[in-house]
C-alpha positions in Angstrom: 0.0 0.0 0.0 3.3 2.3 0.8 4.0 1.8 -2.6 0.9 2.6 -4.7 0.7 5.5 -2.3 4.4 6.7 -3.7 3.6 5.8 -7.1 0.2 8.1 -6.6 2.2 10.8 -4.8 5.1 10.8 -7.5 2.5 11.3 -9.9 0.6 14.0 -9.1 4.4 15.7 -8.3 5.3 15.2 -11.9 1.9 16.4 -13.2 1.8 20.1 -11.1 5.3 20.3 -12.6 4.5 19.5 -16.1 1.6 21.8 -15.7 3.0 24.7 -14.2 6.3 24.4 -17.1 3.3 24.6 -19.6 1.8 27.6 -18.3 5.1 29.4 -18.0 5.7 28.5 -21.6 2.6 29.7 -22.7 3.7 33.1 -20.8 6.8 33.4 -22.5 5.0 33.0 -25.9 2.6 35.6 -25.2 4.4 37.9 -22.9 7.6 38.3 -25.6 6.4 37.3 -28.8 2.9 38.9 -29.0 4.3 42.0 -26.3 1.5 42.3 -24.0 2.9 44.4 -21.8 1.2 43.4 -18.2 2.7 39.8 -18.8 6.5 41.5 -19.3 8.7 41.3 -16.3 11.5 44.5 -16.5 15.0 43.5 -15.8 17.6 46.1 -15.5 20.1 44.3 -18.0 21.1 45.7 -21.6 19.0 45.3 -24.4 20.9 43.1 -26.1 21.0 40.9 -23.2 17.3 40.8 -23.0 16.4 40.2 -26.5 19.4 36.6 -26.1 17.4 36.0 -23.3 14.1 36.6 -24.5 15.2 34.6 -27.6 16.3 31.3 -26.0 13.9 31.4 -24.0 11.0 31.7 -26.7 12.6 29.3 -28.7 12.3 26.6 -25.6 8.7 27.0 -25.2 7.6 26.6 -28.7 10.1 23.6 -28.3 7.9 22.2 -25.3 4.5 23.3 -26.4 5.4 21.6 -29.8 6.4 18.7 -28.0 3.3 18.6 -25.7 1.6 18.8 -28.8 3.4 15.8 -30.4 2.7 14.1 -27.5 -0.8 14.7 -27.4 -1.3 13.3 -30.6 1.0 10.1 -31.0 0.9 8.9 -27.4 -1.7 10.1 -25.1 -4.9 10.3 -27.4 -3.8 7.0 -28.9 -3.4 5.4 -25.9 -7.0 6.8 -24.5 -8.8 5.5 -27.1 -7.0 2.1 -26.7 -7.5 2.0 -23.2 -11.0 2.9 -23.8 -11.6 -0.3 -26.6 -9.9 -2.6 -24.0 -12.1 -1.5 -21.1 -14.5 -4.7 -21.8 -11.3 -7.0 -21.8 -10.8 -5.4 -18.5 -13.3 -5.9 -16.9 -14.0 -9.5 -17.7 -9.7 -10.1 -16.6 -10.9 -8.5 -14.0 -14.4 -10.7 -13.7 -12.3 -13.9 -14.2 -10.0 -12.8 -11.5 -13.1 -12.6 -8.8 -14.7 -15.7 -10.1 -11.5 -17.7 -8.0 -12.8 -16.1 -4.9 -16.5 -17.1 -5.8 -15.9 -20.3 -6.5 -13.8 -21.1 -3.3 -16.3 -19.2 -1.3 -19.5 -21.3 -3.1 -17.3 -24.3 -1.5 -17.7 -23.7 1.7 -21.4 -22.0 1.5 -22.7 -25.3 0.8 -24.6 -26.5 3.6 -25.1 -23.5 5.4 -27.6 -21.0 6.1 -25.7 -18.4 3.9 -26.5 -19.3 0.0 -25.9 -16.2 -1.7 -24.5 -13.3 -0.8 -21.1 -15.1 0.7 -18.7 -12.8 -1.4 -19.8 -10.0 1.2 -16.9 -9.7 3.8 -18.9 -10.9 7.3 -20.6 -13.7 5.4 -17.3 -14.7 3.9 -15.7 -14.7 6.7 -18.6 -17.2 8.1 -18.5 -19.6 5.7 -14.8 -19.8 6.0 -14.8 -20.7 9.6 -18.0 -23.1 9.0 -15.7 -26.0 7.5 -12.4 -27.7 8.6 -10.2 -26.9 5.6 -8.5 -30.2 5.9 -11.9 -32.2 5.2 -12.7 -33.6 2.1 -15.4 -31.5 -0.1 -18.3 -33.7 -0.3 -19.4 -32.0 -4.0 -15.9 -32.6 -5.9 -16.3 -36.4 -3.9 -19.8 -36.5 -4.8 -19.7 -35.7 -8.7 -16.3 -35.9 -9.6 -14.8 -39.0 -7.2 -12.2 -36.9 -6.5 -10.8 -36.0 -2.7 -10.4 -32.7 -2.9 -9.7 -31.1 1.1 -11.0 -27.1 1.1 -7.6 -26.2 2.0 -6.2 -27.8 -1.6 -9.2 -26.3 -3.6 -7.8 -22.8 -2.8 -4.1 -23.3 -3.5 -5.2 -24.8 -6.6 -7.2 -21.7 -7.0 -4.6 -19.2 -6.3 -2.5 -21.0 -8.9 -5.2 -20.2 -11.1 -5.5 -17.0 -10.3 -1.8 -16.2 -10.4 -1.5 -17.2 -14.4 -4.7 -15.0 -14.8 -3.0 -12.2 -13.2 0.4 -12.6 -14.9 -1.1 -13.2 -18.0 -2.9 -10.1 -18.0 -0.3 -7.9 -17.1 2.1 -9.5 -19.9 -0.7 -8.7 -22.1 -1.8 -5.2 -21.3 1.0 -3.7 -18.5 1.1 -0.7 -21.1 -2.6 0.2 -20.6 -2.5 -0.4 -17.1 -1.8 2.4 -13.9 1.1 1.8 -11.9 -1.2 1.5 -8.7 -3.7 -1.2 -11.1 -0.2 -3.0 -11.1 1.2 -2.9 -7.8 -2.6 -4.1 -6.8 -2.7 -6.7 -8.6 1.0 -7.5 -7.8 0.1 -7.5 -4.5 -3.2 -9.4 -5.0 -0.7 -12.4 -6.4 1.7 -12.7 -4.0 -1.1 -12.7 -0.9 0.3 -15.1 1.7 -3.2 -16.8 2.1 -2.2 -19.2 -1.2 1.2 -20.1 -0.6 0.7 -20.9 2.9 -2.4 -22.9 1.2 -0.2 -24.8 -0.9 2.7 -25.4 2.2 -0.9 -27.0 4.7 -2.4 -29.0 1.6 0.7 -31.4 1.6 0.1 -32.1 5.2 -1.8 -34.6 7.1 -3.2 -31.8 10.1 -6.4 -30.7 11.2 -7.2 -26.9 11.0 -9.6 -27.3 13.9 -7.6 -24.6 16.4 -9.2 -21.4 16.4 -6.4 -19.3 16.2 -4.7 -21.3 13.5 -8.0 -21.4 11.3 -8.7 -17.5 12.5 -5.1 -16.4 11.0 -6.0 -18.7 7.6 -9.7 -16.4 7.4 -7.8 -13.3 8.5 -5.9 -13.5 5.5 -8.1 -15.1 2.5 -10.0 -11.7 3.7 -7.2 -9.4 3.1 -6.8 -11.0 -0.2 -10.9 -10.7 -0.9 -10.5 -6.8 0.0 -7.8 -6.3 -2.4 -9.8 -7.8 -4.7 -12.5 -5.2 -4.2 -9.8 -2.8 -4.4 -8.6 -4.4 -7.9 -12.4 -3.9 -9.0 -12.8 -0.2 -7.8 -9.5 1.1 -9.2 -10.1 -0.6 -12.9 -13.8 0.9 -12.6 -12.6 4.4 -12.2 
């Protein structure tokens, strides 16, 4: 979070100075070569020295403003209206992403009293401390013969996830923020699935509240910065 918070801070920094270089550019142009005389600052230096100094610096600001121009046209526009054609591809990478947390969530919803509405952060966190992540899940053992424990399911999940998330930032880290990518960054490398991945290979029951309590504490943090993912790419 330190880091998108640089990343947003450095950001602004380097827009307020880009702007206010613009604006003094814009000054120069008008001040010296269209001599409006409010904008002129008097400077008690020889002619000749004014009109070298007036000249180079004229000569940079129709240098910048050309190149804010340029800019305009063959990177920012461009890249708007690309951003803005990939927003559907977005939002379903982004869709896709969430669907792991649904789907482990549905897991351990079955056979409670809470059928929908488990992706909201109480009721997540209720389902989560319903089972015994070690047990088997009677659905995957029920339709699939296959003895999958709830603890398994999500590392298997977060693997999932983690190609989704790399993939998309191989695909599109040029379209993307610098605090979409720390997020999602950050969304990969929760602890929650490789600690997942360390418990499913070992024989142990998760029945101690404070070990099960630290497991929910975490797959939470990782939900919320999944909401977080979802607000900043709906922006």
């Amino acid at each position: 979070m330190d880091k998108i918070k640089a990343f947003d801070l450095s950001s602004v920094l380097l827009k307020i100075i880009f702007i206010i270089v613009l604006v003094l550019c814009f000054w120069a142009i008008f001040a010296i070569q269209l001599e409006i005389d409010w904008l002129m600052i008097k400077i008690n230096l020889s002619q000749n020295v004014c009109d070298n100094i007036n000249r180079l610096y004229l000569n940079l600001s129709y240098s910048y403003v050309a190149g804010f121009i340029i800019y305009l046209l063959t990177i920012y526009f461009p890249q708007k209206f690309e951003k803005k054609r990939l927003q559907p591809i977005f939002k379903q990478k982004i869709r896709d992403i969430k669907n792991v947390f649904n789907r482990i969530l549905l897991e351990f919803s079955r056979n409670t009293e809470i059928k929908n509405g488990y992706m909201e952060i109480d009721n997540a966190r209720k389902v989560l401390m319903s089972k015994n992540w070690t047990d088997i899940m009677p659905m995957f053992q029920n339709l699939y013969r296959a003895n999958i424990s709830y603890i398994s399911f999500i590392s298997e999940e977060g693997k999932i996830m983690k190609k989704q998330i790399n993939d998309f930032i191989q695909s599109y880290q040029s379209f993307i923020t610098a605090k979409q990518l720390c997020l999602l960054e950050e969304l990969s490398n929760m602890m929650i699935f490789s600690i997942a991945n360390q418990f499913c290979q070992m024989t142990i029951s998760l029945e101690d509240a404070n070990g099960k309590k630290s497991l929910i504490d975490m797959f939470i943090d990782a939900l919320n910065k999944m909401y977080e993912i979802e607000k900043a790419f709906n922006r």
